[in-house]
C-alpha positions, 0 to 999 in steps of 0.5 A: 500500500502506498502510504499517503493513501488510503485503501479506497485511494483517499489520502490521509489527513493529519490533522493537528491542535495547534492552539486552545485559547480560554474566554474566561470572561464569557465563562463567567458571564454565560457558561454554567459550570461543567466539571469535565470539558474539552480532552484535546491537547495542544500538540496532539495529532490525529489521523484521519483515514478514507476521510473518517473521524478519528477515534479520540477526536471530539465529535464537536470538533469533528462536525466543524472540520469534517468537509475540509478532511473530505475534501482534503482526502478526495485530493482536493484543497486551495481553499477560499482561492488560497487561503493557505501558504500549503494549498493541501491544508487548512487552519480550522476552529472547533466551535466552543465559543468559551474555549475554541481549539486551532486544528491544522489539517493536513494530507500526509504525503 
């Protein structure tokens, strides 16, 4: 097997959490208090595989990128006539609005 694809012939796709930031502010003033909240961990890495969610990825998270990794297993990318430096890439947010994490996607070559 080739290994920047797939076995339906999709590439994979690293995808990476790059940066969570915290708006203890809009906590405070909106959310209610939760004693469990997001796992991910800057630095960490997933791979996601004939386009799929990884195991271990927040399905949250998932729903906010999960068309870019499709496109982006299909081969496709150059996002928003580019968008991005690596047009095979993308800079996606999940969508907590009181502690948004930064994913980096990328297909693995």
């Amino acid at each position: 097997m080739n290994n920047d694809k797939s076995n339906n012939g999709l590439k994979l796709v690293r995808i990476t959490a790059m940066r969570q930031t915290v708006y203890r502010d809009l906590m405070q003033q909106y959310e209610n208090p939760i004693e469990h909240t997001c796992d991910i961990c800057v630095g960490q890495t997933f791979v996601s595989v004939d386009g799929q969610r990884p195991e271990g990825l927040c399905e949250s998270a998932w729903e906010s990128m999960r068309p870019f990794v499709e496109s982006l297993a299909r081969g496709e990318g150059n996002f928003y006539d580019g968008w991005m430096q690596n047009p095979q890439s993308a800079m996606i947010s999940c969508n907590d609005g009181f502690r948004p994490v930064s994913f980096y996607l990328e297909t693995i070559n």
